[in-house]
Every structure is written in structure tokens, then in C-alpha cells.
LORO-597048 format. One record per residue: residue number from 1; x, y, z of N, C-alpha, C, O in turn; residue in three letters. Coordinates in pm, whole numbers. Each point is the difference from the previous one (the first is absolute). Last residue first. Layout:
// LORO-597048
{r NUM; {X; Y; Z}; {X; Y; Z}; {X; Y; Z}; {X; Y; Z}; 'ALA'}
...
***
This chain:
// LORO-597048
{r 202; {9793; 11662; 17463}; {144; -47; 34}; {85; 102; -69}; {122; -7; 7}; 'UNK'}
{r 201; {-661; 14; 134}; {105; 35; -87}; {115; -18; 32}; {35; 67; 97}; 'UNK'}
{r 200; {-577; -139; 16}; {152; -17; 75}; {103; 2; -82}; {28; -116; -28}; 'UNK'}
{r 199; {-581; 277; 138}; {55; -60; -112}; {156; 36; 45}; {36; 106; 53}; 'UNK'}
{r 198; {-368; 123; 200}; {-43; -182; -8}; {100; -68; -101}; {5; -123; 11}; 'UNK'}
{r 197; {-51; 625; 70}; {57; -60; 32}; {4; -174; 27}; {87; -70; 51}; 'UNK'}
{r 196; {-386; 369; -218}; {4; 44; 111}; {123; -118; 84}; {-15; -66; 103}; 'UNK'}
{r 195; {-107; 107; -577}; {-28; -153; 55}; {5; 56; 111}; {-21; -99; 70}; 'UNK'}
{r 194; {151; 475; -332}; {-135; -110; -90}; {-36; -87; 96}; {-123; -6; 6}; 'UNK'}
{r 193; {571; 208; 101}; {-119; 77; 27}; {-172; -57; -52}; {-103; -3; 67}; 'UNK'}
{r 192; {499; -209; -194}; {7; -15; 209}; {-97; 56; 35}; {-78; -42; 86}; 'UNK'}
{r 191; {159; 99; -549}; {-82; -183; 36}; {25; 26; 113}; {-80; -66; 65}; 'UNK'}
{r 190; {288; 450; -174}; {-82; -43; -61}; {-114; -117; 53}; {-106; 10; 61}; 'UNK'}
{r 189; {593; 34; 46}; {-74; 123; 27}; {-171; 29; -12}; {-66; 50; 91}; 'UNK'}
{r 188; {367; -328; -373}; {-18; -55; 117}; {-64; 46; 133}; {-63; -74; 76}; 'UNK'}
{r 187; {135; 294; -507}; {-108; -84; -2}; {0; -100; 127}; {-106; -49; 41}; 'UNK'}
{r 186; {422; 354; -89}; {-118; 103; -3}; {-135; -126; 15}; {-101; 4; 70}; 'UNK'}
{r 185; {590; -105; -103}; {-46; 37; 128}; {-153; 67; -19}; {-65; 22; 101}; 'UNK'}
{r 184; {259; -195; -490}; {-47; -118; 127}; {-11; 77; 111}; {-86; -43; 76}; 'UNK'}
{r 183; {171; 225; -516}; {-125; 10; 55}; {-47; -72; 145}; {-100; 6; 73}; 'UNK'}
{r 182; {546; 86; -360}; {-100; 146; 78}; {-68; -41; 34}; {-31; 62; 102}; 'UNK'}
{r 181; {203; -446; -323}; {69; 63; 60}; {-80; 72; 81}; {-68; -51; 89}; 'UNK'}
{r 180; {-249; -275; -361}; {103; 129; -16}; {85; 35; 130}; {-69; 3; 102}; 'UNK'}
{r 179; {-124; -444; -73}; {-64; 131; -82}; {109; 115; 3}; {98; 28; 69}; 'UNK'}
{r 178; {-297; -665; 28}; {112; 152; -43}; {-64; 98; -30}; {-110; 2; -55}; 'UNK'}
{r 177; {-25; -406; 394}; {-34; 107; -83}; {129; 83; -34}; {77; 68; 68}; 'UNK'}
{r 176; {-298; -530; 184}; {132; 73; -13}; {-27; 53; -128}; {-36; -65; -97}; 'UNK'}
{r 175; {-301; -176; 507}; {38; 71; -144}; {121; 72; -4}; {36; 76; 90}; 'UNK'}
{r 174; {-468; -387; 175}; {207; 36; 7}; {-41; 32; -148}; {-78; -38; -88}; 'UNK'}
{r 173; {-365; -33; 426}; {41; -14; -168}; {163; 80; 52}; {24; 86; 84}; 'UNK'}
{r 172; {-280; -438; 261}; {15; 114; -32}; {54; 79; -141}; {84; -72; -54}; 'UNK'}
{r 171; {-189; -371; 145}; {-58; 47; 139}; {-7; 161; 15}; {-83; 65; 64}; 'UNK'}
{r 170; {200; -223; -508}; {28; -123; 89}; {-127; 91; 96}; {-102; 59; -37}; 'UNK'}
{r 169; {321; 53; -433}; {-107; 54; 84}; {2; -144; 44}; {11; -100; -71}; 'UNK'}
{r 168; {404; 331; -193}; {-44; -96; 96}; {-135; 45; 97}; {1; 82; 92}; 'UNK'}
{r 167; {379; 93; -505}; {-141; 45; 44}; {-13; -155; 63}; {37; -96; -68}; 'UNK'}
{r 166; {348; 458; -182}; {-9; -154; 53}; {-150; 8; 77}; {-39; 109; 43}; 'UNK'}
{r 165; {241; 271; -315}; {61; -138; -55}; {-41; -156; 56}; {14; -112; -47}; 'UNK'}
{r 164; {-253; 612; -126}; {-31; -90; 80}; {89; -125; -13}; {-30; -96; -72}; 'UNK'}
{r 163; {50; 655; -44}; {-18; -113; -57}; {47; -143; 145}; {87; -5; 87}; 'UNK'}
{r 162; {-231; 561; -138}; {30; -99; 65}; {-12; -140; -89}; {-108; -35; -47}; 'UNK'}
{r 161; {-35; 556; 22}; {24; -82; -107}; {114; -136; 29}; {81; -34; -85}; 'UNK'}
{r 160; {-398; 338; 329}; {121; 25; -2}; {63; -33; -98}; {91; 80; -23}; 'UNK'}
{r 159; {-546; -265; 57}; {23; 214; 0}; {161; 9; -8}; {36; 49; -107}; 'UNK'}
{r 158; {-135; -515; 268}; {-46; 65; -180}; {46; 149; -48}; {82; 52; -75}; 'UNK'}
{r 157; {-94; -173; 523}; {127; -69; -53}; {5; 77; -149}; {64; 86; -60}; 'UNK'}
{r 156; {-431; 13; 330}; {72; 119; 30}; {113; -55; -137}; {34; 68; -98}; 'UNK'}
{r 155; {-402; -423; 164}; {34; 140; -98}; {79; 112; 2}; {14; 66; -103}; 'UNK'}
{r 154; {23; -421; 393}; {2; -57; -183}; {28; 116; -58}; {96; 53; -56}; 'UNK'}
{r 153; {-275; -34; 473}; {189; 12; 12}; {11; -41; -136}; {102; 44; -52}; 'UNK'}
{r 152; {-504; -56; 115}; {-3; 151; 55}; {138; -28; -28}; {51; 83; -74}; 'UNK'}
{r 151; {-208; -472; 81}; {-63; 47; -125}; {51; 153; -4}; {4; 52; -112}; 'UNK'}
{r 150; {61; -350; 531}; {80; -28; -123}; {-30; 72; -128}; {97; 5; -76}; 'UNK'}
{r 149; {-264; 7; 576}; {116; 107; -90}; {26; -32; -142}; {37; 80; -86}; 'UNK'}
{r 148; {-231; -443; 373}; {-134; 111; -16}; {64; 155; -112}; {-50; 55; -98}; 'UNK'}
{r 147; {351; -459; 231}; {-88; -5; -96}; {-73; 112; -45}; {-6; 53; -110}; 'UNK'}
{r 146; {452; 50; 337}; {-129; -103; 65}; {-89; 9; -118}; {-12; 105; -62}; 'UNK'}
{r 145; {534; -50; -8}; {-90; 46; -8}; {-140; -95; 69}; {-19; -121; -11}; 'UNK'}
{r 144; {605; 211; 13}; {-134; -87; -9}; {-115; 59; 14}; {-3; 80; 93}; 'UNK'}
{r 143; {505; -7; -361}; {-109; 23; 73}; {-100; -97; 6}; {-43; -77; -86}; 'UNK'}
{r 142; {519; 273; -135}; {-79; -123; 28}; {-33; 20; 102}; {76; 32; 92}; 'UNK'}
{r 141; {168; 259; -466}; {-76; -4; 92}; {-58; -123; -1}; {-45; -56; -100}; 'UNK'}
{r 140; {450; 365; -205}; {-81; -139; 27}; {-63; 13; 139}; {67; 65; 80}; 'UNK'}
{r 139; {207; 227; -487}; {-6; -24; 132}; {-100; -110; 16}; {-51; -50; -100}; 'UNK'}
{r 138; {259; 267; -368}; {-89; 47; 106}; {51; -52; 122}; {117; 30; 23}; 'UNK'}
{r 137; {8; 249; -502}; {51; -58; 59}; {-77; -53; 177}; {-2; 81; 93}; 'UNK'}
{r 136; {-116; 1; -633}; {-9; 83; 115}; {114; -85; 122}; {19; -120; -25}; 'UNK'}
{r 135; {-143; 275; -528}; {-32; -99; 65}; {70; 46; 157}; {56; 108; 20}; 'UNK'}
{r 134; {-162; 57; -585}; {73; 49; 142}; {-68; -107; 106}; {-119; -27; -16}; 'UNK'}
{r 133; {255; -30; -533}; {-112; 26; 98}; {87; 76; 149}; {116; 26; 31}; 'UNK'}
{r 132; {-42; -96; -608}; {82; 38; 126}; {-97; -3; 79}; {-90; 74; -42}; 'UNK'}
{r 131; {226; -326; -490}; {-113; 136; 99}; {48; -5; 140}; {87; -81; 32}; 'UNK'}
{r 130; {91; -175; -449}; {16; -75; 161}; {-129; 95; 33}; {-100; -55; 45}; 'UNK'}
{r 129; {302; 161; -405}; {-95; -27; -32}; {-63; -96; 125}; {-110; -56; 0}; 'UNK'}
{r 128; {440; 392; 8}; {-136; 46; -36}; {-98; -86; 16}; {-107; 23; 55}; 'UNK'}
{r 127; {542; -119; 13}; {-87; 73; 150}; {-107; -5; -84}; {-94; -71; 35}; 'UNK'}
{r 126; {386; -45; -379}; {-48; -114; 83}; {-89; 46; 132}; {-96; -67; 38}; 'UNK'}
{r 125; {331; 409; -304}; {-172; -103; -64}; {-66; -85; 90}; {-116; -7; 42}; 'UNK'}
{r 124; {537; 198; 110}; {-117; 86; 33}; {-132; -40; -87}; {-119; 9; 30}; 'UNK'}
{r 123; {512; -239; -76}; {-19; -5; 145}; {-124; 80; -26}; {-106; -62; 0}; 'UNK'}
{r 122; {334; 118; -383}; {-72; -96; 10}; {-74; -54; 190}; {-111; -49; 19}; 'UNK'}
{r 121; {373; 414; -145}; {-147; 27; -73}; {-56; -184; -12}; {-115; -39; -19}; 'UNK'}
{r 120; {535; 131; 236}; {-66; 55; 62}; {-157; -3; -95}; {-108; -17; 58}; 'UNK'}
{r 119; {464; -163; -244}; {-24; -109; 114}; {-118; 127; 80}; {-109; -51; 29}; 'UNK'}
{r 118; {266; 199; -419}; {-95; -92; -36}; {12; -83; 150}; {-89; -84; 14}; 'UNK'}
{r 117; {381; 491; -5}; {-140; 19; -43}; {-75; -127; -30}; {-115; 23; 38}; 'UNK'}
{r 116; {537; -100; 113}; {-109; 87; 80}; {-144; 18; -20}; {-104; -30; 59}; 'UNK'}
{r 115; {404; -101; -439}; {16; -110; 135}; {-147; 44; 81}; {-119; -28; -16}; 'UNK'}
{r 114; {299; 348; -262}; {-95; -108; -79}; {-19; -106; 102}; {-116; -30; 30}; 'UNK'}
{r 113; {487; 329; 113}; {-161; 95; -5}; {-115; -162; -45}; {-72; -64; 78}; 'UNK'}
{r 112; {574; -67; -79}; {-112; 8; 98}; {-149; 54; 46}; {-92; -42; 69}; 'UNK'}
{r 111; {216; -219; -567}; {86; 108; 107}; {-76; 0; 128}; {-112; -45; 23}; 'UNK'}
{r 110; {-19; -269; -398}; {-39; 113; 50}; {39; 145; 36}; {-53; 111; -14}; 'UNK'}
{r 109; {175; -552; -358}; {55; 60; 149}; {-87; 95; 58}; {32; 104; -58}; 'UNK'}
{r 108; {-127; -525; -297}; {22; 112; 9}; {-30; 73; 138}; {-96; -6; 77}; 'UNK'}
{r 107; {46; -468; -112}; {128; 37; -117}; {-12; 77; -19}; {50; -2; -112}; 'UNK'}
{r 106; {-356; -164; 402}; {-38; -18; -171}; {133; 60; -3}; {-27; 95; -73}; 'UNK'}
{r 105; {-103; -290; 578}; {71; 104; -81}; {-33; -49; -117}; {-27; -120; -9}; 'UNK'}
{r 104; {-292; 26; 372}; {79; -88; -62}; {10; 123; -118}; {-83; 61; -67}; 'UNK'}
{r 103; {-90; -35; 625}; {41; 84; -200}; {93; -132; 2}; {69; -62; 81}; 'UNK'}
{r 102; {-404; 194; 337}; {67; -71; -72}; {4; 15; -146}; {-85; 28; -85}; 'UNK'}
{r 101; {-106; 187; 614}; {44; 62; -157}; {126; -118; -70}; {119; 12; 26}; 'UNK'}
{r 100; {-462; 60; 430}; {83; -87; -43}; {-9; 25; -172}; {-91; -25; -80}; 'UNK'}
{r 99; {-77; 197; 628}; {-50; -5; -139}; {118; 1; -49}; {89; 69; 50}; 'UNK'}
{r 98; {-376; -99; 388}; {56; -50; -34}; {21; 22; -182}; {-86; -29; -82}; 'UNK'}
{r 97; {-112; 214; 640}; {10; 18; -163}; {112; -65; -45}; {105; 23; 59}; 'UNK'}
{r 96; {-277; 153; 385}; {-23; -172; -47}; {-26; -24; -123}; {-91; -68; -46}; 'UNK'}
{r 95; {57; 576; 85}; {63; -103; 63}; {-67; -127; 5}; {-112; -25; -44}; 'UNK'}
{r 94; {131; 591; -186}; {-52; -140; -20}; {72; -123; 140}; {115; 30; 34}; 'UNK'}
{r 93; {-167; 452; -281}; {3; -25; 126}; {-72; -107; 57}; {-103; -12; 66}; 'UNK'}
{r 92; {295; 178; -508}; {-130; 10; -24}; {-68; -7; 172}; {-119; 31; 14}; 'UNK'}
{r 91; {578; 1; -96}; {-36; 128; -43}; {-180; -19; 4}; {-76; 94; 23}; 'UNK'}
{r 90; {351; -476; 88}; {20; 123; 84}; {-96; 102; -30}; {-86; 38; 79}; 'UNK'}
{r 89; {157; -440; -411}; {-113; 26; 142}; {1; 99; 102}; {-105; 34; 53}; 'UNK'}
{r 88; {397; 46; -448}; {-142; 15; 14}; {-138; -57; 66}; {-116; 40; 5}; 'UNK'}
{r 87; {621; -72; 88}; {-31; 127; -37}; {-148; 31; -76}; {-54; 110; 13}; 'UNK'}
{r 86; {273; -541; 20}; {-30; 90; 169}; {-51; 65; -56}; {-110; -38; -41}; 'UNK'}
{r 85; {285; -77; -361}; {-126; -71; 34}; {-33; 68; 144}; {-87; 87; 4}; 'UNK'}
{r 84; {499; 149; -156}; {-134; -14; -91}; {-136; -38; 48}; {-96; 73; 23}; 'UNK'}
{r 83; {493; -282; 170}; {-54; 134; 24}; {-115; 60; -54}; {-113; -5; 48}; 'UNK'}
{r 82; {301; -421; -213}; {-42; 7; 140}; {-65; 150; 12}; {-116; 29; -28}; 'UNK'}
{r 81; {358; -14; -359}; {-110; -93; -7}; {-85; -4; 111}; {-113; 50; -5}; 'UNK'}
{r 80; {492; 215; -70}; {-66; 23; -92}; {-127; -63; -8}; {-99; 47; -56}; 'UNK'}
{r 79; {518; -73; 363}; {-82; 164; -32}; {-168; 2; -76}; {-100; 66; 27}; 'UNK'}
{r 78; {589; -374; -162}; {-31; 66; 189}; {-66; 100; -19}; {37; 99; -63}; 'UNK'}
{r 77; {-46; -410; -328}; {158; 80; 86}; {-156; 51; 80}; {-122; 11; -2}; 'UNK'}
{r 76; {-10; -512; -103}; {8; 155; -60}; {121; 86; 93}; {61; -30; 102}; 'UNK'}
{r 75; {-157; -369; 65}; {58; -27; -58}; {27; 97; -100}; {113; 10; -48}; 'UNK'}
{r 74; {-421; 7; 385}; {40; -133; -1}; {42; -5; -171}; {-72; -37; -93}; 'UNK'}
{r 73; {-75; 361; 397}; {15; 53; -109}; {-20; -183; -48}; {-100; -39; -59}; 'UNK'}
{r 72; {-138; 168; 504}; {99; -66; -42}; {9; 13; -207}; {-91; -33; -77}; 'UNK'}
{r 71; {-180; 155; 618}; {45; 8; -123}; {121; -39; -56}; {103; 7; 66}; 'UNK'}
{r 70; {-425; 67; 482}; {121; -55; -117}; {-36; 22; -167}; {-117; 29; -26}; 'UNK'}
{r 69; {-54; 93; 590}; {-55; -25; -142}; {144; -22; -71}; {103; 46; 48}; 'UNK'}
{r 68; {-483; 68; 445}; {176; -79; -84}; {-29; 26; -132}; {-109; 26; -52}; 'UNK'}
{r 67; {-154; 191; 562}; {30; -13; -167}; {136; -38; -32}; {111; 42; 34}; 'UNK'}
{r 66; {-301; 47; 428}; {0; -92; -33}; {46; -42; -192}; {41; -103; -52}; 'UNK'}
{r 65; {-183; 485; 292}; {154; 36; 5}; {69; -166; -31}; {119; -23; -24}; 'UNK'}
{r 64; {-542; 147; -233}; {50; 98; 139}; {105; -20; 2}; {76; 27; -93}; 'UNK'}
{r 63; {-323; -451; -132}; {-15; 111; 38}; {72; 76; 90}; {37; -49; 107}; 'UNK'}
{r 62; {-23; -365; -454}; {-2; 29; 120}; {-41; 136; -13}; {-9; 53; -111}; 'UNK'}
{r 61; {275; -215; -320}; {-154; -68; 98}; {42; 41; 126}; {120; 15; 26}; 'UNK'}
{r 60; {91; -37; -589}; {-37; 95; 157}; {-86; -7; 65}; {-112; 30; -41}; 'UNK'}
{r 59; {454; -183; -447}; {-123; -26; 118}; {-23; 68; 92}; {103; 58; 32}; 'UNK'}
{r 58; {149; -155; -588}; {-19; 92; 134}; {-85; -40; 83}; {-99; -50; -54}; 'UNK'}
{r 57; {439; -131; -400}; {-137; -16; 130}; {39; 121; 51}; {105; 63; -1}; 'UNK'}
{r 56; {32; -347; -507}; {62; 98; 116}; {-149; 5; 96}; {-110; -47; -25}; 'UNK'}
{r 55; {346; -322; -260}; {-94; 65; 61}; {24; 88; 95}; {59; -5; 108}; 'UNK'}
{r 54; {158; -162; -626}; {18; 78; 113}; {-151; -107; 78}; {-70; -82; -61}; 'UNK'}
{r 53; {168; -63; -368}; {133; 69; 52}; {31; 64; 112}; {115; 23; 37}; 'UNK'}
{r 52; {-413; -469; -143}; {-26; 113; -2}; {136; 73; 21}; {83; -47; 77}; 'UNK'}
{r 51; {-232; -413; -15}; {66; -2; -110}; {48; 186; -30}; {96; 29; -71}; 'UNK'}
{r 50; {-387; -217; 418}; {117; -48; 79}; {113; 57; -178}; {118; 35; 12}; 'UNK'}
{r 49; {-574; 19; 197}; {48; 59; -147}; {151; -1; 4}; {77; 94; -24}; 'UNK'}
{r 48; {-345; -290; 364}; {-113; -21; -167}; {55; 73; -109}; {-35; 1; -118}; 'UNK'}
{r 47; {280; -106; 562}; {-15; -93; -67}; {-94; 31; -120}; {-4; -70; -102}; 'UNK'}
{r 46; {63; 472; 338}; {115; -33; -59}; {6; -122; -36}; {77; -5; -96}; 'UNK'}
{r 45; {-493; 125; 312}; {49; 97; -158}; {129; -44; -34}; {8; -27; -120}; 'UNK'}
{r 44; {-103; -195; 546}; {-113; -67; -121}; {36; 109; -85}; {68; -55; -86}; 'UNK'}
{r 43; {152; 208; 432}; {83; -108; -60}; {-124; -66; -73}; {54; -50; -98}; 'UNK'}
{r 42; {-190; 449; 229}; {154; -6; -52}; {44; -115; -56}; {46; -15; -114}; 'UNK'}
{r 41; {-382; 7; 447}; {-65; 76; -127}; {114; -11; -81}; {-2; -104; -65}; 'UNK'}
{r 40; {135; 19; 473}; {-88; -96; -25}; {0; 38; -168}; {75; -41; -88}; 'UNK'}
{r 39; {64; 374; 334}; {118; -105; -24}; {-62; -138; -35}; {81; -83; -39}; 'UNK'}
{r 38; {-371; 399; 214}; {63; 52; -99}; {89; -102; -117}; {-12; -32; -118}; 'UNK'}
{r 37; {-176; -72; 533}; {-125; -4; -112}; {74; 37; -84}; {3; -72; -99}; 'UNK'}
{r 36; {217; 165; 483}; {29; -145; -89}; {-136; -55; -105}; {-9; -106; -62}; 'UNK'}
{r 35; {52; 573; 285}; {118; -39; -80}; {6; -98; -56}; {41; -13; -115}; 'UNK'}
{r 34; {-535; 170; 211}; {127; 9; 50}; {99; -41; -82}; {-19; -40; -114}; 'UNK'}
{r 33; {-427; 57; 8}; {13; 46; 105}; {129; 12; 38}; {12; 107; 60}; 'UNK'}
{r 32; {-192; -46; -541}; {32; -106; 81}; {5; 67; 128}; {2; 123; 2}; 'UNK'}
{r 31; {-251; -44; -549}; {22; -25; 151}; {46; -91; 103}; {-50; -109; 24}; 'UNK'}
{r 30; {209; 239; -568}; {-77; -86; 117}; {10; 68; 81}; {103; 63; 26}; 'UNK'}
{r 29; {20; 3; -585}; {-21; 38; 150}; {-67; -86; 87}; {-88; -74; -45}; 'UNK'}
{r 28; {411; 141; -443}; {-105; -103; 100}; {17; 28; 78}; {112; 1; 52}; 'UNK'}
{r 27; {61; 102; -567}; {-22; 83; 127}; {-114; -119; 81}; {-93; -65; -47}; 'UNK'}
{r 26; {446; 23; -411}; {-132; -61; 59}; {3; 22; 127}; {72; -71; 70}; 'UNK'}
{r 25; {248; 170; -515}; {-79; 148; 144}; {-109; -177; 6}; {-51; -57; -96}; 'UNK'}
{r 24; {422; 26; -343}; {-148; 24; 92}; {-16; 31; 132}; {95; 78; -7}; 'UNK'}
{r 23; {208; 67; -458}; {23; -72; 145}; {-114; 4; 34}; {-70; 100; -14}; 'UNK'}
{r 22; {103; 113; -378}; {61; -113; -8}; {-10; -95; 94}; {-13; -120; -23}; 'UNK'}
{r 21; {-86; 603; -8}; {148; -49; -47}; {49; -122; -65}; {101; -24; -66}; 'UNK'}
{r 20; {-487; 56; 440}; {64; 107; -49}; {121; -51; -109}; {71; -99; 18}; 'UNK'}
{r 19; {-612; -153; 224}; {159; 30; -83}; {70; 159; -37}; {-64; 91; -53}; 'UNK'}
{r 18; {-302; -299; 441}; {40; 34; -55}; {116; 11; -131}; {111; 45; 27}; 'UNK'}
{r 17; {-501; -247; 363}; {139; -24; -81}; {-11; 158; -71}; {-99; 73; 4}; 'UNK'}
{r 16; {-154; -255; 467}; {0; 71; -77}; {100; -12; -97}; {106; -4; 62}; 'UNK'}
{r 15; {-450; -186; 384}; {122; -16; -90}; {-16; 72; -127}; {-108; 2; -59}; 'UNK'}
{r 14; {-41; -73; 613}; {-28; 42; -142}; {89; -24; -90}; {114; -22; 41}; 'UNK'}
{r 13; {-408; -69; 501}; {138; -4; -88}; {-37; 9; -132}; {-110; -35; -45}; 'UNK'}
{r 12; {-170; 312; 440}; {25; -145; -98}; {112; -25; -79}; {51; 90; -68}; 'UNK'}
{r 11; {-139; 325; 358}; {-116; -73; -1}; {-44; -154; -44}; {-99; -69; 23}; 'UNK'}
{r 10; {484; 442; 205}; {-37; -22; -132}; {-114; -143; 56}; {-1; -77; 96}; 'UNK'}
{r 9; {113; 480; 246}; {84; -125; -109}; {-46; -24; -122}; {-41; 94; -67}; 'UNK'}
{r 8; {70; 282; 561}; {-88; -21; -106}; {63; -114; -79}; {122; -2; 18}; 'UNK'}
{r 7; {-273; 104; 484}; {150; 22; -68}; {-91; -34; -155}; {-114; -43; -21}; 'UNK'}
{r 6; {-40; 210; 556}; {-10; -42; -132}; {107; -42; -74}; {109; 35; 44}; 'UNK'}
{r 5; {-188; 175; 430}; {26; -188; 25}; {-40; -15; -172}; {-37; -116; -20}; 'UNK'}
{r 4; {84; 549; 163}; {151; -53; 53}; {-15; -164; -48}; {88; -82; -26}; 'UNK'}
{r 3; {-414; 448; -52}; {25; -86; -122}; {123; -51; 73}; {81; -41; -83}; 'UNK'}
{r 2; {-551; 312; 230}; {126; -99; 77}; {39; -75; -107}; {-72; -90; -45}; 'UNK'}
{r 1; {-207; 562; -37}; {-5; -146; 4}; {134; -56; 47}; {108; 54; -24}; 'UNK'}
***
């Protein structure tokens, strides 16, 4: 199977607390597309827990050689928080992943191991409870189709698992179709062959 155009994420934003020690752990994941979704996301958690001792973050979006990502101890010693968090969207092989570990300190010290350990086990609840889908990275097609074709090019669409963004039946039916990466040459390929070529693909 052609997995170059998949990536895998999380499924829904989540939220998770925890107390250790004393100190509370409130783990929050999102899907975001990019950096400034990121930096978006960030700044609504830091006004809602604007009172909070830490937020620490991790993020990572894009694909291949295209991939960014940041973390931030934010304000923990160096090592312990940020990292940690990356470190288990990485590990679960995750992107356009957003996930945000805020502690309000209770007056007993962790150390760094204790640190680590509860920013990372909490990140990884929070994946859990987010769940993980695999989703695809696609491509787009706009085409004209002659009426008489139209039901036959539907269904190949359908079959592919093509989703329908723009649809104009005038004189002739226009359609702009997403679908999977791998598949646009095959299916364009496809409907040329179905319609004996009658049908016009941009």
C-alpha cells in the first residue's frame, strides 16, 4: 500500500488532570495544522490558566522534509517538561499535534526524574484519550463532465473515496473533487477511460 500521502493525528481535543504530590498536571491535546494554529492554541491556554505555574508545550505538523515542531520547558529546568511532552507525539508518530501540560505547583518538589516522569505520563493520557486516526494527505480535480457521463463519473468518484467540494450543473455538470494523493493520476486516468474521453479535467 502507498502510505507516502498518510500521516497519522489525533482525533479530537482532550483533556486530562492529574495530581501528583500536590501539584496538578492538566494535559490538553489539539489538532492543529500548522505553526500559527499552534501559537494561536497557546495563547487561549495561557489566558485560561493565565494564574498557573507553568505551560509547558510540544507541537509538530507537516510532513517529510516539510516537518516543524517546537517545545517549550517554559520555565521548568531544562529537559524535563517540553521534551518529555515531543517525545510522545513523536514516539506515537503523530503530527499536526498539539499538546499542552499545565501545573499549578502544591509545595512539594518533584526533582527532575519526577518532573519528567509526570509531564510525560500525563501527555501520553492526554494522546490516549484524544485516540489517533490516520488521515491522508490529498489533491484536487476540476472537471467537466457531459451530462449523459454524469452518473458513471459519480460512481467511479464514489468508489475512490472522492469527496465532492464544488458542484455546478449548468449546461454542463463542473466539479471540483478531492481525493487522495496516490490516487489522482489513476482516477483521472480512469473517468478519461469511462467517458471515452468526453469528460475534461484541469
Amino acid at each position: 500500500m502507498d502510505t507516502t500521502d498518510s500521516f497519522y493525528t489525533i482525533k479530537t481535543v482532550s483533556e486530562i488532570e492529574n495530581k501528583i504530590k500536590g501539584s496538578r498536571f492538566i494535559g490538553q491535546a489539539y489538532p492543529c495544522r500548522d505553526e500559527f494554529e499552534a501559537a494561536d492554541i497557546l495563547g487561549r491556554i495561557k489566558k485560561k490558566y493565565f494564574d498557573a505555574t507553568h505551560n509547558c508545550f510540544a507541537w509538530r505538523v507537516g510532513f517529510g522534509h516539510d516537518t516543524k515542531f517546537k517545545y517549550s520547558d517554559d520555565g521548568e529546568p531544562s529537559g524535563t517538561a517540553g521534551r518529555p511532552i515531543y517525545d510522545r507525539i513523536e514516539g506515537n508518530g503523530l503530527t499536526n499535534t498539539m499538546v499542552i501540560v499545565t501545573r499549578y505547583f502544591g509545595g512539594t518538589k518533584l526533582g527532575t526524574g519526577g518532573l519528567t516522569h509526570a509531564y510525560s505520563e500525563a501527555a501520553a493520557a492526554t494522546i490516549e484519550k484524544a485516540g489517533v486516526i490516520e488521515k491522508y494527505i490529498t489533491g484536487q480535480l476540476t472537471m467537466m463532465i457531459p451530462f449523459p457521463d454524469y452518473n458513471i463519473v459519480e460512481r467511479a468518484l464514489h468508489q475512490a473515496g472522492a469527496g465532492i467540494l464544488e458542484s455546478d450543473f449548468s449546461d454542463i455538470v463542473r466539479l471540483t473533487v478531492e481525493i487522495r494523493r496516490s490516487l489522482v493520476e489513476q482516477i483521472r486516468e480512469r473517468l478519461i477511460d469511462l467517458t471515452s474521453g468526453r469528460i475534461r479535467i484541469e
